[in-house]
LOKOL-446371 format. One record per residue (C-alpha): x, y, z; residue in one letter. Coordinates in steps of 0.001 Angstrom, whole numbers, plus 500000, padded with zeros to 6 digits. Each point is the difference from the previous one (the first is absolute). Example, Ala and Ser with C-alpha at 12.3 -4.5 7.8 and 13.67 -1.06 7.14 Angstrom:
! LOKOL-446371
512300495500507800A/501370503440499340S/
//
This chain:
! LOKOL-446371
490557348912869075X/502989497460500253X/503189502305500159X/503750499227499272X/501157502687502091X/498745503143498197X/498898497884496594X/496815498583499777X/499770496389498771X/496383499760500067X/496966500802500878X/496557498449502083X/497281502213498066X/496906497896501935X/496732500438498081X/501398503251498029X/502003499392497061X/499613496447498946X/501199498006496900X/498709501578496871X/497478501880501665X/498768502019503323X/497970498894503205X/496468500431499939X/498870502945501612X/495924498853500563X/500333497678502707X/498740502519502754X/497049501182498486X/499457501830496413X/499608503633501488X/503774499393500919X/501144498620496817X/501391503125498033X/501788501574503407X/501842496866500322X/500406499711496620X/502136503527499895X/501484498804503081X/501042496979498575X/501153502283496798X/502393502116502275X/501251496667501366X/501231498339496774X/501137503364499030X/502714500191502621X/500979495615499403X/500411501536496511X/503201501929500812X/501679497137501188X/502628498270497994X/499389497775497444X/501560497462501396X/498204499988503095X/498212496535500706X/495867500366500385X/498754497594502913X/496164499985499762X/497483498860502509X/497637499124497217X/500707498610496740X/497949497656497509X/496368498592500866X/499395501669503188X/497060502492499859X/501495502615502004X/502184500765496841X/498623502002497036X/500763497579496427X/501855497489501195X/503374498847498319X/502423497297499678X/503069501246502444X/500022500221503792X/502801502048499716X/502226502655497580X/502018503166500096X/499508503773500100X/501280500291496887X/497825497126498041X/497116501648501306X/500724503102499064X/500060498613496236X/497232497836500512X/497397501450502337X/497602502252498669X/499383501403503434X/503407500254500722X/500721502033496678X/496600502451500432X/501805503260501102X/496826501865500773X/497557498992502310X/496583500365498161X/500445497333497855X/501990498069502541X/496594499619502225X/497225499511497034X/502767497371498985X/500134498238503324X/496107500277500358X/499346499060496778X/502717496440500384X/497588498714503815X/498018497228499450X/497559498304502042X/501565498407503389X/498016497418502459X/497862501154502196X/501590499423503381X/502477502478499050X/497739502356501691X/500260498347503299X/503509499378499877X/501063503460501316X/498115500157503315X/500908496344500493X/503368500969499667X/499374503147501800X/498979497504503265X/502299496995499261X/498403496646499371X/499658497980503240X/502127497523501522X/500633496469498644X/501220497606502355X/501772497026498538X/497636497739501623X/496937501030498323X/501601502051496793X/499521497327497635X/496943498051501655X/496709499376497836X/497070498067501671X/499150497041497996X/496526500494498921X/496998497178498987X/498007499917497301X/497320501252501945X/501665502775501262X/501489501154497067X/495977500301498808X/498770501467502926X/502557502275500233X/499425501278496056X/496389500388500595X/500903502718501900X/501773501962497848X/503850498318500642X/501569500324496591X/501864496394498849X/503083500674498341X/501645496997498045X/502949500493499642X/500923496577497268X/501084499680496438X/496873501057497627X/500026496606498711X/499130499270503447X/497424502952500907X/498374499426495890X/500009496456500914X/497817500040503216X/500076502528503082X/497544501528502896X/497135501908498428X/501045503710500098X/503622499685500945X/502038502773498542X/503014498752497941X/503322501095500708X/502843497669499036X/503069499674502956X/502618501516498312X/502103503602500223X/497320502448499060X/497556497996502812X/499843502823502217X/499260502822497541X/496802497988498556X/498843498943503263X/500160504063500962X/497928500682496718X/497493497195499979X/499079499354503449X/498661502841502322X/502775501469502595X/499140498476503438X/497955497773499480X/499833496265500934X/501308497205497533X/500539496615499770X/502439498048497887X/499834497280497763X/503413497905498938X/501886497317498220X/502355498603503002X/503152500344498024X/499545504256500179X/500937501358502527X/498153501281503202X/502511502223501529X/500301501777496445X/496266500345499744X/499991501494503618X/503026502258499826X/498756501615496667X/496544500791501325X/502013501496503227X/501834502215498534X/497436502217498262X/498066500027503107X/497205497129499299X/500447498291503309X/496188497873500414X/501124496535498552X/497597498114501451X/500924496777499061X/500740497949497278X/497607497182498732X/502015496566501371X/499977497660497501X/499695502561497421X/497447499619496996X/500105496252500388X/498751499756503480X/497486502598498546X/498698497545497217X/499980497432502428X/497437501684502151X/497736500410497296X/500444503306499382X/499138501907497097X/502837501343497486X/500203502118496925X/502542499960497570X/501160502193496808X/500689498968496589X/503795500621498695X/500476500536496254X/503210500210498084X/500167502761497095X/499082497414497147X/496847499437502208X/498844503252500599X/500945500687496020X/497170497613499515X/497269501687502517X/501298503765498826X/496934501218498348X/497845498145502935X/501686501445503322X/500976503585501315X/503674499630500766X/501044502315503321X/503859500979499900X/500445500833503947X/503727501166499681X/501292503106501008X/499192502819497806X/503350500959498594X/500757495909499514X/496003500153497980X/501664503071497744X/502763498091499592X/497974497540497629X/497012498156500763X/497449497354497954X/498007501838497408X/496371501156501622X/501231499170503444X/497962502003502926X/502641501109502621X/499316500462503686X/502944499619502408X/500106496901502057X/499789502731503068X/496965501885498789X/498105496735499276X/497910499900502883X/498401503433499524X/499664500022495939X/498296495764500058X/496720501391499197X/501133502101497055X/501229496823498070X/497297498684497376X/498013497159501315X/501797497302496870X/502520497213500695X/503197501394501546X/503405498838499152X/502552502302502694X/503518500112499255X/503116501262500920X/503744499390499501X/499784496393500950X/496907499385501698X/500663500320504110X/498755503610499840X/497296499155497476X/498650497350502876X/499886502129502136X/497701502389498340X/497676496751499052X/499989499160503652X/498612503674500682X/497487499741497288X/499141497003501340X/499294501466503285X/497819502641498312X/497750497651498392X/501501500053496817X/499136496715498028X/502056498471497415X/503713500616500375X/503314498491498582X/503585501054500235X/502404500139497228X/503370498476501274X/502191502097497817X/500433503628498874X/499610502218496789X/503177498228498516X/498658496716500644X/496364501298497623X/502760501699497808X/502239497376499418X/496736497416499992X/497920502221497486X/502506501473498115X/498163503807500641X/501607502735500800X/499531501910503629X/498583503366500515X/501820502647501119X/498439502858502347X/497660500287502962X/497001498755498110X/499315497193497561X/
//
């Protein structure tokens, strides 16, 4: 609480009240989930007789997974909240938890880690060696994923559809790196990377740091053309704009791999949805037809192609754009729901 003198100006509610919402309450395991969630009740009952004027400082705000729905604001007041927030406004506490419970989606994986790694503290970094990754050969780089090193290229899809490493996991260098890195690749295990040279090594290191994923093996020098060069094999994946796939649509099975409250938001017509997160485990319920994946623009759609890929899935393309993009292409309308 930030005071002036006996008035408060504001308040630090960490992962309790948040913009527009509450804290999840599932991250330590589901037999805890409705105790915490009437903890978390009592909580937001007492921020609730603060003034309205009273500033809200969050620790968690839009697109981080620790949040329940995620919003537009970092930041807001007691009172805007107390207009806005369903929550905030539930004044008993039945409905306040099968709310709350009812609002958590899916998080990555290597959430479930996070707490004892905290629990221990990661280990030391010395500058020296912090942001040092072993250049790695061809060779290597194939010797080392024969047995079992996962290859994560990190490059524009144009880049990864184009050509990459057979069986390298897509996931584009950009803010949300580390959460898709924690949800496709397995926690602890080795990886290698694969880059343009413009991106940036010290981002791609730091990111995979700080959630705990600390086996970077190397990088492949020279990137994909040293790779080529060698005579190495490569696979690519097709990109398709929405006029394109408007031509293939009674051909192909098109895989929406948003999140499921962005799917029931409005999605393509007949579009099978598995979350870009669950992809792994539900490949082999997918119909064995031509698969078009897509997502909002297509960097999460690659990487659920590159993970099909990996499964032995043949025939797979990515749709660059979203539902607007078939919307405003087609002219059709998008349903509304959790199911097409």
């Amino acid at each position: 609480m930030l005071l002036d003198g006996a008035a408060p100006l504001g308040v630090f509610s960490g992962g309790s009240l948040i913009v527009g919402s509450a804290a999840r309450t599932d991250l330590l395991g589901q037999e805890r989930t409705e105790e915490l969630a009437r903890a978390q009740y009592r909580s937001l009952q007492r921020l609730a007789r603060l003034g309205d004027d009273v500033a809200l400082w969050p620790t968690h705000g839009a697109g981080s997974f620790c949040s329940a729905p995620p919003g537009a604001q970092r930041t807001s007041t007691i009172g805007t909240e107390k207009t806005h927030n369903a929550l905030l406004k539930a004044t008993d506490e039945d409905p306040f938890v099968q709310a709350l419970i009812n609002s958590l989606g899916s998080y990555p994986e290597y959430f479930d880690h996070l707490g004892e790694l905290n629990r221990r503290g990661p280990r030391v970094l010395h500058t020296s060696s912090a942001h040092r990754v072993d250049l790695l050969t061809a060779s290597m780089v194939e010797q080392l994923r024969g047995e079992g090193t996962t290859v994560v290229d990190v490059r524009p899809i144009a880049d990864y559809g184009q050509a990459h490493v057979p069986g390298a996991i897509s996931i584009l260098l950009r803010d949300q790196f580390a959460t898709w890195l924690g949800w496709l690749v397995p926690f602890g295990g080795p990886l290698i990377i694969v880059r343009n040279q413009d991106q940036d090594l010290a981002e791609i290191v730091w990111q995979s740091l700080k959630i705990g994923y600390e086996r970077i093996l190397g990088e492949l020098a020279g990137g994909m053309a040293a790779w080529t060069a060698d005579g190495r094999p490569v696979e690519g994946v097709r990109l398709l704009d929405a006029e394109q796939l408007a031509a293939r649509r009674g051909d192909v099975e098109v895989l929406d791999v948003r999140q499921e409250s962005e799917y029931a938001a409005g999605h393509i017509p007949g579009a099978r949805h598995i979350e870009l997160g669950a992809i792994a485990q539900q490949a082999g319920e997918l119909p064995t037809r031509p698969t078009v994946v897509m997502c909002g623009h297509g960097e999460r759609a690659m990487g659920a192609a590159s993970v099909l890929a990996k499964a032995g899935r043949p025939d797979i393309a990515v749709l660059t754009g979203g539902p607007e993009d078939w919307a405003e292409t087609t002219g059709d309308n998008l349903v509304r729901g959790w199911r097409a």
